[in-house]
Residue, then its C-alpha position, 0 to 999 in steps of 0.5 A: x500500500x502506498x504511503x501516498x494519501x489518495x484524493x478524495x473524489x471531489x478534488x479530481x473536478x476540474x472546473x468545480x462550480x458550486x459551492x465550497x461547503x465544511x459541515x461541522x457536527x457529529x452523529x446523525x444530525x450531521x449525517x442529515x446534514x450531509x445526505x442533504x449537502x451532497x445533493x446541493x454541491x459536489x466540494x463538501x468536507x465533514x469536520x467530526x466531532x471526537x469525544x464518542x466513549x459509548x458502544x463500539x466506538x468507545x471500545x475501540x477507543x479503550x482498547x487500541x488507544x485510537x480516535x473514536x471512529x463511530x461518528x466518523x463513520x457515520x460522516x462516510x456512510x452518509x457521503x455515499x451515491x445514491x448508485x449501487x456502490x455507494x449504497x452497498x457500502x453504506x450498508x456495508x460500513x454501517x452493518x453490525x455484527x451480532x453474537x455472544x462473543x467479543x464483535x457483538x455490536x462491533x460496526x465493520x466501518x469502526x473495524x475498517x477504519x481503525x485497521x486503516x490507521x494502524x496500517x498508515x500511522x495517520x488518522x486523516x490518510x486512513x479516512x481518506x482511503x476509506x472514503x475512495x472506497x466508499x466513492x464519499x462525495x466529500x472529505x470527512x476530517x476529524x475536529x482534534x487530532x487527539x481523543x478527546x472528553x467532554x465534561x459539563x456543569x449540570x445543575x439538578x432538576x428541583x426535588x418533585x420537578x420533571x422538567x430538565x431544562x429550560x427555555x432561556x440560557x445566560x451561560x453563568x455558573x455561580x455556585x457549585x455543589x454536589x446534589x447532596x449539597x443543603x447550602x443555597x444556590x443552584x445544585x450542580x455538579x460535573x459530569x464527565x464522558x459523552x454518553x454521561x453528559x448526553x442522558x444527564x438528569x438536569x440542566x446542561x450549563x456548560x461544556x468544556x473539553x478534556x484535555x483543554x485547549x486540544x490541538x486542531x486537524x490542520x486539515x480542518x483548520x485550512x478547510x474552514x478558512x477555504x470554505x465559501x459556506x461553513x454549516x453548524x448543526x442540526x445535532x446534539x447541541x452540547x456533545x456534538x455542535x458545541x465542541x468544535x467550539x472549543x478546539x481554539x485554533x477551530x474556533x479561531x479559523x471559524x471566526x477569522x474565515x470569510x466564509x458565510x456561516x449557517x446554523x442549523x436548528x434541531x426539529x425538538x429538544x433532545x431528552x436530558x441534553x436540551x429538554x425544554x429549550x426554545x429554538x433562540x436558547x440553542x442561539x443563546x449557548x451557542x453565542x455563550x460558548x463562543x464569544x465574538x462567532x457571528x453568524x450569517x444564516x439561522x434556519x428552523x422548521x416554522x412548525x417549531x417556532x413558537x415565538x419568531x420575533x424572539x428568535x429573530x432578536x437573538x438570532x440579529x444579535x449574531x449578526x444572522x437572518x433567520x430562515x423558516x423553512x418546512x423541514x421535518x418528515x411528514x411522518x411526523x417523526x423529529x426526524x430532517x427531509x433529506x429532500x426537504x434539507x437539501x432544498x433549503x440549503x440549496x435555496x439559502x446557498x445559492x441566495x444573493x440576499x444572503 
């Protein structure tokens, strides 16, 4: 095998003519995201999130030491044809294994990946190889080239009171205690790893990365100073959109680049992670998580906007229009269209009042 990195398909176009197109995100609200862009232009690169210590991916993790290839995988998977290689492929990586014995729920795309990275000693050449052979129309690039966890401040939900968020956010942490704690003040307490931080009882405060301040993929970075558009979102707010902003020189290049940013909204709160939150809250971490990002777009689905004009406000205060387009399944699911996705990034993408 060369030790040569192969180029990805969308870098063999000539005379490219849409947009220049980075998706940051993790999970399957990226893969939505994706599925969608891959229709609207032919220069996409995925940016992903590396902080997954759950199922196959944090096995693997554990045991080899590696960047968790799940969300990852989940990126390439999405970045297939609509032709029968493409589609076989997704399936292929996709599939898990079911037994009584060690590959039990094991992805053969997590396998594949991680046996590319100790072949090629580099984690962006293995995704490369990967990608050509799925025929990924993009790029798909880790955010950190380290292994990263996130640890967040959760306050806890009041004794007899089911709710686990709320619908405003100011980002302030004032007083931090165990939940066992009689003093005044908000009951908090730490809550460290992906999944744990995902399913936490209470009100996610604020994220933060471990270990701090983690070195960016250079090829990250550089994608996002190149881009003509970058998309944030949909996804789960706190361990899969947030993060990316608190990689510094990720963060840096999102705010220096002269590519217009949009924001992708999710259709409902996700349980324990953003239970309660309007769709101007997300807004509210966001700017809270990033002070001085501006934003140029902000699209939701109308069906989940209750107050426009308080979405609109704090949307302005970032510097950003908000688009309303219909965007959810019409089996009622909080699942994105794809169809209906790609149609709203293509319109604002292609936009000139934007």
């Amino acid at each position: 095998m060369s030790g040569t990195s192969p180029v990805p398909p969308r870098h063999r176009l000539e005379a490219p003519t849409r947009p220049d197109v980075v998706a940051l995100g993790g999970g399957h609200g990226l893969a939505a995201s994706l599925s969608a862009l891959r229709r609207v232009t032919d220069r996409l690169t995925a940016i992903v999130t590396v902080a997954d210590d759950g199922g196959s991916s944090g096995r693997l993790r554990r045991e080899l030491g590696v960047l968790p290839p799940g969300d990852l995988r989940m990126a390439l998977a999405a970045l297939c044809g609509d032709d029968d290689w493409g589609q076989t492929w997704s399936r292929v990586v996709q599939h898990r294994f079911r037994s009584e014995g060690d590959l039990h729920d094991h992805a053969v795309g997590n396998l594949l990946i991680v046996a590319l990275w100790e072949l090629l000693g580099d984690s962006v050449e293995g995704l490369d190889w990967v990608g050509r052979l799925l025929g990924a129309q993009g790029r798909v690039l880790p955010m950190s080239v380290l292994p990263l966890d996130i640890e967040a401040i959760v306050e806890a939900p009041a004794f007899g009171d089911a709710r686990a968020g709320a619908s405003s956010y100011d980002g302030t942490v004032t007083h931090e205690t165990s939940y066992d704690d009689a003093s005044s003040g908000p009951r908090v307490r730490r809550v460290r790893g992906q999944v744990e931080v995902a399913t936490a009882a209470g009100r996610v405060l604020s994220v933060t990365l471990l270990p701090p301040d983690p070195p960016a993929c250079p090829e990250a970075v550089g994608a996002v100073h190149d881009a003509d558009w970058v998309v944030l979102g949909p996804g789960s707010w706190f361990t899969s959109v947030i993060p990316h902003l608190l990689v510094p020189e990720l963060a840096a290049a999102l705010k220096e680049t002269s590519a217009r940013r949009l924001l992708a909204l999710n259709l409902e709160p996700q349980p324990g992670e953003t239970s309660g939150f309007a769709p101007e809250t997300y807004l509210e971490v966001l700017g809270a998580h990033a002070p001085g990002l501006r934003l140029d777009v902000v699209l939701a689905d109308p069906k989940t906007v209750s107050d426009q004009v308080a979405l609109e406000r704090v949307a302005s205060g970032l510097g950003a229009d908000v688009v309303l387009a219909p965007l959810g399944r019409s089996d009622g699911t909080p699942r994105h269209d794809t169809e209906l996705l790609a149609s709203a990034y293509r319109d604002i993408l292609s936009s000139g009042r934007i």
